[in-house]
C-alpha positions in Angstrom: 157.4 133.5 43.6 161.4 134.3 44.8 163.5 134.1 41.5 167.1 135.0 42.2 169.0 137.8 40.9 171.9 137.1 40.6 173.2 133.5 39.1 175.0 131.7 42.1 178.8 131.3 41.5 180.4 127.7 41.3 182.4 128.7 43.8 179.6 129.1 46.3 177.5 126.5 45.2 180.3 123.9 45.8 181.0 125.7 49.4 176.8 124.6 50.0 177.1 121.7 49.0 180.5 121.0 50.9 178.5 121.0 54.2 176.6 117.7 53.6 179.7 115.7 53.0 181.3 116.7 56.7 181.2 113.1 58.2 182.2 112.7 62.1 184.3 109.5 63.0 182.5 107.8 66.0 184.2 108.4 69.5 185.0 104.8 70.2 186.1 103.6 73.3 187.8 100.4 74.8 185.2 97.7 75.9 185.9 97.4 79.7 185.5 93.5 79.2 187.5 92.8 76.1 188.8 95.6 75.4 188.0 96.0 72.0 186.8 99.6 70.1 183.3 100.4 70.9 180.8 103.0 70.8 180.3 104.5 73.8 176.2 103.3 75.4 176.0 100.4 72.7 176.8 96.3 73.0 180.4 95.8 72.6 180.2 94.2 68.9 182.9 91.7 69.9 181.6 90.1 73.3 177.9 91.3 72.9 178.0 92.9 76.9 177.1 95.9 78.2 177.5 97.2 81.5 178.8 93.7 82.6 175.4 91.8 80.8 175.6 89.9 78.2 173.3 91.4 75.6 173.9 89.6 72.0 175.3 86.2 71.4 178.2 86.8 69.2 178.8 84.1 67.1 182.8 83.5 66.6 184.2 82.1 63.5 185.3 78.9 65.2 181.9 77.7 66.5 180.5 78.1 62.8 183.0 75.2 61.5 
C-alpha cells in the first residue's frame, strides 16, 4: 500500500483543493424574442420559446391573481 513520505504542506493542500471551487458564470445571451438573458440552446425562462416555438407555458405573476 502507497503511504506518503513526506507530510503534504497546508499550502499545497489548500492549492488542491482550490480547484474544485473554480465556478464558470453561464454565457447568457439575449432571447431573440424578448430579449431577456438566456442560456444559449435552452427555453428562454421568460417567454418559454425556442427557436421561434413556444416550448413551456410561463406563468406571469398577473394571471396567478
Amino acid at each position: 500500500m502507497a503511504v506518503p513520505k513526506r507530510r503534504t504542506s497546508s499550502s499545497k493542500r489548500n492549492i488542491r483543493r482550490a480547484a474544485n471551487e473554480k465556478i464558470a458564470v453561464p454565457n447568457l445571451v439575449p432571447c431573440p424574442e424578448c430579449g431577456e438573458p438566456m442560456v444559449p440552446h435552452r427555453a428562454c425562462p421568460a417567454c418559454g420559446k425556442y427557436k421561434g416555438k413556444q416550448i413551456t407555458k410561463v406563468s406571469t405573476p398577473e394571471a396567478s391573481e
